[in-house]
N, C-alpha and C positions, 0 to 999 in steps of 0.2 A: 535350540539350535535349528538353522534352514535345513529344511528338508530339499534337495533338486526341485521337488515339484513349485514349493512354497517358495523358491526362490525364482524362478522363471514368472508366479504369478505374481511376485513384489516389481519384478522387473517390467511386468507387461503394465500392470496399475501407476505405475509410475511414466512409463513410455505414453499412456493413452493421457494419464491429467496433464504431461507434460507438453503433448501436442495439444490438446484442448486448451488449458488455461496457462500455457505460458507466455502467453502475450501480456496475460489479467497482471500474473505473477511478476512480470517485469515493471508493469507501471505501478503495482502495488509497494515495490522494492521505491521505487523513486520516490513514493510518497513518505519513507522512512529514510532516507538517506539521498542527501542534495549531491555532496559527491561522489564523480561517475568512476571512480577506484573504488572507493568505499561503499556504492553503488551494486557494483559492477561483486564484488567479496560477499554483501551480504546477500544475492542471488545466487550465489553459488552456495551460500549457507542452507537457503531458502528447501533450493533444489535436494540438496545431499538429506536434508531435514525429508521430506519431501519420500525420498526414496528408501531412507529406513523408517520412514512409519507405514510404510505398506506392508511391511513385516506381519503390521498388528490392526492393521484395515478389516474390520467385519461386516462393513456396509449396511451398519445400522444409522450412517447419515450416506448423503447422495456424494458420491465421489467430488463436487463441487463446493461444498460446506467443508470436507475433509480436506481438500488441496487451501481456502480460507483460514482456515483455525492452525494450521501447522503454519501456512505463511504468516499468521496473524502473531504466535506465538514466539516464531523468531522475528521479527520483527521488534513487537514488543523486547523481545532479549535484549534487540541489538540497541533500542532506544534508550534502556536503562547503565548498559554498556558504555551508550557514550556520553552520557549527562555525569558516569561517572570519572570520565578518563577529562584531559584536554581540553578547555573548551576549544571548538575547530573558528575557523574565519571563512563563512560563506559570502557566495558573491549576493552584493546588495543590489536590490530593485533596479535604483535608479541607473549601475554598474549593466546589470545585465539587457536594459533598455539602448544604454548606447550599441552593446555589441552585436545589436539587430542585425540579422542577413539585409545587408540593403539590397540586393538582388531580386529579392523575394517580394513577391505582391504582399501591397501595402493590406489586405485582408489578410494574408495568412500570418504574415508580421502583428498585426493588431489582435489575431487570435492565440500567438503566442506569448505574446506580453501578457494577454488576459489570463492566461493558463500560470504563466511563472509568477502572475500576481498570485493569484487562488495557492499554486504551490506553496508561495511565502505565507499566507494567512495560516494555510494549514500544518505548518511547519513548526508557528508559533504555540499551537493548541497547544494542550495537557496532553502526554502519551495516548490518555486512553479517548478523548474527545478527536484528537488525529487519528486514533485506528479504526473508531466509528465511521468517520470521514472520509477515510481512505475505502473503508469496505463499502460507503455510501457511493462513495462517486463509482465506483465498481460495478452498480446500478444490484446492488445486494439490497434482499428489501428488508425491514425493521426484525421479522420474522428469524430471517437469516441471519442476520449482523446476531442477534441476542445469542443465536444456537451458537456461534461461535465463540464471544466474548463470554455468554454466561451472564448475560444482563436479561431483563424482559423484554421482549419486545415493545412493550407498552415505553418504558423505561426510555428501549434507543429510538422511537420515533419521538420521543420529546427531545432528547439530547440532539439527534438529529435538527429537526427543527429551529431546538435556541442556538445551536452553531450555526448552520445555513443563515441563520437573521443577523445573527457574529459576523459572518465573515459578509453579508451584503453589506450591513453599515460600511463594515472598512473597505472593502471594493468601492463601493460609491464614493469616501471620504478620500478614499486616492488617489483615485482616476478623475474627480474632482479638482484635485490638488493641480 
């Protein structure tokens, strides 16, 4: 059971990773979830997730590996969740190409497509090669990614690696296209 004290410091741990890394937490959401409903549900899981595990926080990892590994964990939940429900109908490449901001300078428009490309490559991986990915682009280093996942490091710098070489082929073979 919370004690007052233990419950004001779950609150404060929670309040500080929440100002720090919830910028991280939102794009790491997007990288598990294309819709911005179903988006928008699993950060809020994210979060609640988030705010009872500082319950049991002993800061035997850095507050930033601990806000990773709980968003990494639902995350992981929510992907197996939905591979088992529905399959959904997301918007396709060439769909979300047309509906370009035309307003928008033709660079920031061509750094968006490039981004919603990568989003689609990475959307395709296997759960756990997308979570590596996601915790990759997050600029987490191999070290990092492993303490979370439970892989080696040694392990997520080669997985890393043969995805990154994955997903330039098909970036190149599209944007070619």
């Amino acid at each position: 059971m919370n004690t007052p004290g233990k419950k004001t410091a779950q609150d404060q741990l929670y309040r500080e990773a929440a100002a720090t890394f919830g910028r991280h937490v939102a794009r790491f959401a997007a990288g598990y979830e294309r819709d911005p409903t179903r988006r928008q549900e699993l950060l809020q899981e994210v979060h609640l997730a988030l705010w009872r595990s500082f319950a049991g926080f002993d800061g035997q990892c850095s507050l930033r590996t601990w806000v990773y590994r709980v968003a990494h964990n639902v995350g992981a939940t929510h992907v197996q969740r939905s591979m088992r429900s529905v399959e959904r109908h997301g918007v396709e490449l060439e769909e979300a190409e047309l509906h370009a901001d035309e307003t928008a300078d033709m660079q920031l428009t061509d750094r968006r497509l490039d981004l919603q490309r990568v989003m689609a490559l990475v959307h395709a991986l296997r759960p756990l090669d997308r979570q590596l990915m996601l915790l990759y682009l997050e600029d987490l280093d191999a070290a990092s990614i492993g303490e979370i996942t439970g892989l080696s490091a040694r392990n997520v710098a080669t997985k890393v690696h043969r995805i990154k070489s994955l997903l330039a082929n098909r970036f190149g073979e599209r944007s070619t296209s």
